[in-house]
C-alpha positions in Angstrom: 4.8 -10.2 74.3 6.9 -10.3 77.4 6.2 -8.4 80.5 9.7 -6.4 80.4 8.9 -5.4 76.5 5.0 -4.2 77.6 6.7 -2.0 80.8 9.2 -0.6 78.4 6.1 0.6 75.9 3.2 0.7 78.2 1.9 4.1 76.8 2.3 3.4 73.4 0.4 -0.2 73.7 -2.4 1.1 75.8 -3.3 3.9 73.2 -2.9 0.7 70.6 -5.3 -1.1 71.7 -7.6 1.8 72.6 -7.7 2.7 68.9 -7.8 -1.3 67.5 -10.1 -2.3 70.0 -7.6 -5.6 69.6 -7.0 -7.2 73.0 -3.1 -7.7 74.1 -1.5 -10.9 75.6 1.7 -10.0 77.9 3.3 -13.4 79.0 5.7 -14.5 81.5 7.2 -16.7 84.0 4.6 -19.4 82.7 2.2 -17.1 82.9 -0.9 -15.0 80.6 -2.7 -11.6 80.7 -4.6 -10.3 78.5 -5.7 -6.6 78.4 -9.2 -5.7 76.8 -10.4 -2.7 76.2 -14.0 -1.9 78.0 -16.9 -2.1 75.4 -19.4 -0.2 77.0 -23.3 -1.3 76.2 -26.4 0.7 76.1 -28.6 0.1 78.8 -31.7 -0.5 76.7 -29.8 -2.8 74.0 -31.1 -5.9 75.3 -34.5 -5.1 75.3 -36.6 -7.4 72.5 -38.6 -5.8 70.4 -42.6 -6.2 71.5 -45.4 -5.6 69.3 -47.1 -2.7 69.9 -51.0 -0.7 70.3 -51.6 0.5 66.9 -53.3 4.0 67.0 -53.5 7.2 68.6 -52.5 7.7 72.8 -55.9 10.0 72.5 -58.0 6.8 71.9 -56.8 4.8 75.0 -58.0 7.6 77.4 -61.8 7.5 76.0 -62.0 3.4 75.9 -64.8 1.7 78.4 -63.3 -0.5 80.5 -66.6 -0.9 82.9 -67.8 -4.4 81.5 -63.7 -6.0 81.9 -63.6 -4.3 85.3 -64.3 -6.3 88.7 -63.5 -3.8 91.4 
């Protein structure tokens, strides 16, 4: 697409690619752009999975630690 035909329709492209999601290439005088709409990611998406403590909260309060402690 040329720069003269994306000025001319700038509103009407904008909300096209907000609604695709599909990125836009606007050319000219030898050179590229390329508008992308802003995927935004959850902060805790690229957390990995961990295995876990099985049981109840209730039992890791009462647990002796004395003989694994070294104070």
């Amino acid at each position: 697409m040329t720069t003269s035909h994306f000025r001319q329709n700038i509103y009407k492209l904008l909300d096209r690619i907000a609604e695709t999601g599909i990125p836009l290439e606007i050319g000219g005088k030898g050179r590229r752009f390329k508008i992308v709409p802003e995927v935004k990611i959850k902060k805790l998406a690229h957390l990995k999975k961990r295995s876990g403590l099985k049981g109840k909260p209730e039992d890791l309060v009462h647990l002796d630690w004395t003989s694994e402690w070294n104070g």
